[in-house]
C-alpha beads as a LAMMPS data file, in Angstrom:
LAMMPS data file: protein, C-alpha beads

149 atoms
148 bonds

1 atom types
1 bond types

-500.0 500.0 xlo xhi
-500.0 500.0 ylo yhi
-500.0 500.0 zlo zhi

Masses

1 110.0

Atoms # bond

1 1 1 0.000 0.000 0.000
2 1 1 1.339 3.058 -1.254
3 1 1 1.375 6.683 1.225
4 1 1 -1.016 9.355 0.303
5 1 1 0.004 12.456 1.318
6 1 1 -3.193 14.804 3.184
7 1 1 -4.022 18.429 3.818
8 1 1 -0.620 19.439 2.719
9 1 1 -0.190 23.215 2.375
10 1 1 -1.371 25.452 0.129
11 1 1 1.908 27.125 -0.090
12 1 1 4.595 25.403 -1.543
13 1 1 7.670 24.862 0.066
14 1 1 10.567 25.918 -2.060
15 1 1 14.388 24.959 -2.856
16 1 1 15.255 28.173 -1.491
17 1 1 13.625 27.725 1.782
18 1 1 15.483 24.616 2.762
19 1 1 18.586 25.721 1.752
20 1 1 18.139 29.036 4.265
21 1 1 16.493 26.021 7.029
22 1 1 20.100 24.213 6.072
23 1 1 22.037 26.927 6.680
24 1 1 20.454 28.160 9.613
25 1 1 20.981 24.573 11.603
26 1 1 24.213 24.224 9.537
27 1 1 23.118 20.794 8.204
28 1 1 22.249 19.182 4.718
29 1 1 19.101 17.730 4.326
30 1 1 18.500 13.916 2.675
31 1 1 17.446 14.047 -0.992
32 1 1 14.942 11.945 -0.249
33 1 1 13.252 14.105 2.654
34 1 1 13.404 17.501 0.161
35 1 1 11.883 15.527 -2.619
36 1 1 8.762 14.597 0.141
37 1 1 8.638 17.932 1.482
38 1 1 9.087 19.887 -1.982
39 1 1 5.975 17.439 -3.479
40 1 1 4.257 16.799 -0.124
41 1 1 4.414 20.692 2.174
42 1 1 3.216 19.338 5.928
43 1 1 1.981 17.085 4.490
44 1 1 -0.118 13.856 6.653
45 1 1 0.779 10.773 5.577
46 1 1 -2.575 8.777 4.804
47 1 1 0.014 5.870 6.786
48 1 1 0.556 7.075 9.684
49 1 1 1.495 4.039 12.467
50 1 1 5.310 2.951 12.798
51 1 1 7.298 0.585 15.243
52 1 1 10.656 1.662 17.456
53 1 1 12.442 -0.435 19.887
54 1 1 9.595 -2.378 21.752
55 1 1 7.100 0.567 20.598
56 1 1 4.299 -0.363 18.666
57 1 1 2.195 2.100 16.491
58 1 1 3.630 5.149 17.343
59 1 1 2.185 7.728 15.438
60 1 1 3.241 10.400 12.511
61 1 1 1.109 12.999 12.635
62 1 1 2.873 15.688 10.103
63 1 1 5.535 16.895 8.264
64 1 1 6.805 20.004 9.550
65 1 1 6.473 23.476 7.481
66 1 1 9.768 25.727 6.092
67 1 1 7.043 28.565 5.928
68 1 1 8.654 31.164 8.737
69 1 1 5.240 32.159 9.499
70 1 1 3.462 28.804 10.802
71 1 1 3.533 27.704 14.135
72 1 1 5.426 24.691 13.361
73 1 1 8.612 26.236 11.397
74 1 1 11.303 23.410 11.682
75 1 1 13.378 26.537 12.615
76 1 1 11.044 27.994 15.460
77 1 1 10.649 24.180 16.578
78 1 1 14.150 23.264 16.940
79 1 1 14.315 26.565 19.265
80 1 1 11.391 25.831 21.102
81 1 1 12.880 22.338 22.456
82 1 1 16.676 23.021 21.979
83 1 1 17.515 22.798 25.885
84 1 1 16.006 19.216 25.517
85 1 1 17.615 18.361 22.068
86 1 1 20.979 17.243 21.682
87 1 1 23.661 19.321 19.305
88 1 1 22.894 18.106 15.715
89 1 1 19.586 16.336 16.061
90 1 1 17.000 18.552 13.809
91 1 1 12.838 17.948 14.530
92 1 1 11.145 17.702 10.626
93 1 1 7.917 15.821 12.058
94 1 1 5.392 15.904 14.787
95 1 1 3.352 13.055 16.603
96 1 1 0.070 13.901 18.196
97 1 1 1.207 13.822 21.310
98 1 1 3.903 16.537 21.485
99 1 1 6.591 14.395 20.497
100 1 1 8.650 14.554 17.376
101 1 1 10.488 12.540 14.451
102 1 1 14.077 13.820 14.320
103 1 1 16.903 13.696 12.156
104 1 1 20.280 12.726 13.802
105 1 1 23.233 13.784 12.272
106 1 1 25.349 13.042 15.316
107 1 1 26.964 9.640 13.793
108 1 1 26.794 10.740 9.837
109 1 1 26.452 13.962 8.745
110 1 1 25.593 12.719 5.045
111 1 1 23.073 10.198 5.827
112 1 1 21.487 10.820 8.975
113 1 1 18.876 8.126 10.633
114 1 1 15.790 8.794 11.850
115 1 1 15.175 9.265 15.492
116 1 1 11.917 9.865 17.866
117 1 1 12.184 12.082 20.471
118 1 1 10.362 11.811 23.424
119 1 1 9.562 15.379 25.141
120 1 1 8.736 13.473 29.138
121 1 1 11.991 11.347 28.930
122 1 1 14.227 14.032 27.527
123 1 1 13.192 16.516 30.451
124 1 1 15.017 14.082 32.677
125 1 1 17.527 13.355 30.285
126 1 1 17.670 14.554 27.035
127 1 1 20.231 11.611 25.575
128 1 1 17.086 9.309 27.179
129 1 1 14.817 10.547 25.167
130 1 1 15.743 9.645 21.870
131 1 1 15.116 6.089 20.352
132 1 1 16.432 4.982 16.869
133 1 1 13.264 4.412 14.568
134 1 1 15.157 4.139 10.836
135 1 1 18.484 4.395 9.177
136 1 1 16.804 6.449 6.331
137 1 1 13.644 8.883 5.382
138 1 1 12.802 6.422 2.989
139 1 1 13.091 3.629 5.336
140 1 1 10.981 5.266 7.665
141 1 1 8.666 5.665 4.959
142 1 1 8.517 2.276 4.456
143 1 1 7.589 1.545 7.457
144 1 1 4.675 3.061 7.822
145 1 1 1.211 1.257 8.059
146 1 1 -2.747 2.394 9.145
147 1 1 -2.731 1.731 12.359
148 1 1 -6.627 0.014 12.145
149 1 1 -5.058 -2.742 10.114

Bonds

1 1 1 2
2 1 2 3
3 1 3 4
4 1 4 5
5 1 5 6
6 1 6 7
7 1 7 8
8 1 8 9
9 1 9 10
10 1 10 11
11 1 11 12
12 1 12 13
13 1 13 14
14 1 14 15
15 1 15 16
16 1 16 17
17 1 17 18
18 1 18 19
19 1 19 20
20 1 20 21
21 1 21 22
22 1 22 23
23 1 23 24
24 1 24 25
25 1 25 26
26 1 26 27
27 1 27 28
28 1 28 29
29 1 29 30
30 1 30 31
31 1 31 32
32 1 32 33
33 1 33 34
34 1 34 35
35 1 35 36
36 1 36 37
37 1 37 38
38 1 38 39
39 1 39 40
40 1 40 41
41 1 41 42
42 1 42 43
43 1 43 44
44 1 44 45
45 1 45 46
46 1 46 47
47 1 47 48
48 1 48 49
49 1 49 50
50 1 50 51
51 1 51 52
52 1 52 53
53 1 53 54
54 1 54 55
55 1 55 56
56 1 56 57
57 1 57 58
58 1 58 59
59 1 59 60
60 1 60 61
61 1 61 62
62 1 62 63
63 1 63 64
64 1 64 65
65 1 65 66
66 1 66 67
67 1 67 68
68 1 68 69
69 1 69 70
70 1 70 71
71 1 71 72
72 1 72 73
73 1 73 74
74 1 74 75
75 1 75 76
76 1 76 77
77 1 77 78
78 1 78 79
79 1 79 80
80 1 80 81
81 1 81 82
82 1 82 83
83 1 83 84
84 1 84 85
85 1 85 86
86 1 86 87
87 1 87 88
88 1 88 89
89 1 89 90
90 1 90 91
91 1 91 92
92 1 92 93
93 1 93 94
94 1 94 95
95 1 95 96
96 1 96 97
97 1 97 98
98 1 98 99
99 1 99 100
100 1 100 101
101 1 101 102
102 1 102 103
103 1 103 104
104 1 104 105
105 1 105 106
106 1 106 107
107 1 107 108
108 1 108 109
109 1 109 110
110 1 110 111
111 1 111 112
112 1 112 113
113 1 113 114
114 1 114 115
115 1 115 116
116 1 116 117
117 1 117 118
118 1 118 119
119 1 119 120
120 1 120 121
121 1 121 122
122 1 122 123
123 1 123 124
124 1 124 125
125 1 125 126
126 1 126 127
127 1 127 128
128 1 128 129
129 1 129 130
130 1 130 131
131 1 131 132
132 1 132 133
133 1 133 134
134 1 134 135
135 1 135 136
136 1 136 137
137 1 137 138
138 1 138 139
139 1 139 140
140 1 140 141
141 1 141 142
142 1 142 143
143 1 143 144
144 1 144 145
145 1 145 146
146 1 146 147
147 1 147 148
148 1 148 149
């Protein structure tokens, strides 16, 4: 079953606003991610379930928007939570529950996995509250499934 992307914005994101998001974190994004976002802006995937660790349907609720003036700017994001976050982890999703879908470029800045960040845990401990979900976008992606299956 293939992902359908919902309600994604009316306004496009564009090249030029993730290279100023890249530059800003200091970070290059996955080809694969840009293609989603460029095609897909905050987009909900019509898949929306995924496993981690001993988790099982976790949820993704949306992509997150390069638009400086929504709420959820990855930029405004990142700075919301950064005293939680570890250096070089980046937020580019949300979960319904205040938690977010992360890249982590701490062990390969070229191909960063994908990481979930838990907001409760990471209060405590902020290296505590992030669980490996993917090696890749795409594999993330891939992973996905409805959740009333």
């Amino acid at each position: 079953m293939s992902i359908e992307w919902l309600f994604c914005s009316e306004q496009e994101a564009t090249l030029k606003d993730v290279v100023e998001v890249e530059k800003k974190f200091g970070i290059k994004f996955p080809i694969d991610y840009i293609d989603c976002i460029l095609e897909n802006p905050e987009g909900y995937p019509s898949l929306n379930a995924f496993d981690y660790g001993k988790v099982k349907g976790a949820a993704f609720n949306h992509l997150l928007s390069f638009n400086q003036q929504e709420i959820d700017y990855l930029v405004q994001v990142r700075e919301n939570i950064e005293d939680r976050l570890i250096d070089r982890v980046y937020p580019f999703a949300d979960t319904p529950g205040g938690d977010y879908l992360c890249f982590d470029y701490r062990t390969n800045e070229e191909n960063p996995s994908i990481v979930y960040w838990d907001h409760e845990l990471a209060y405590e401990d902020p290296e505590k509250g992030l669980f490996f979900v993917a090696n890749t976008f795409t594999e993330l992606l891939s992973k996905l499934y409805n959740d009333e299956e």
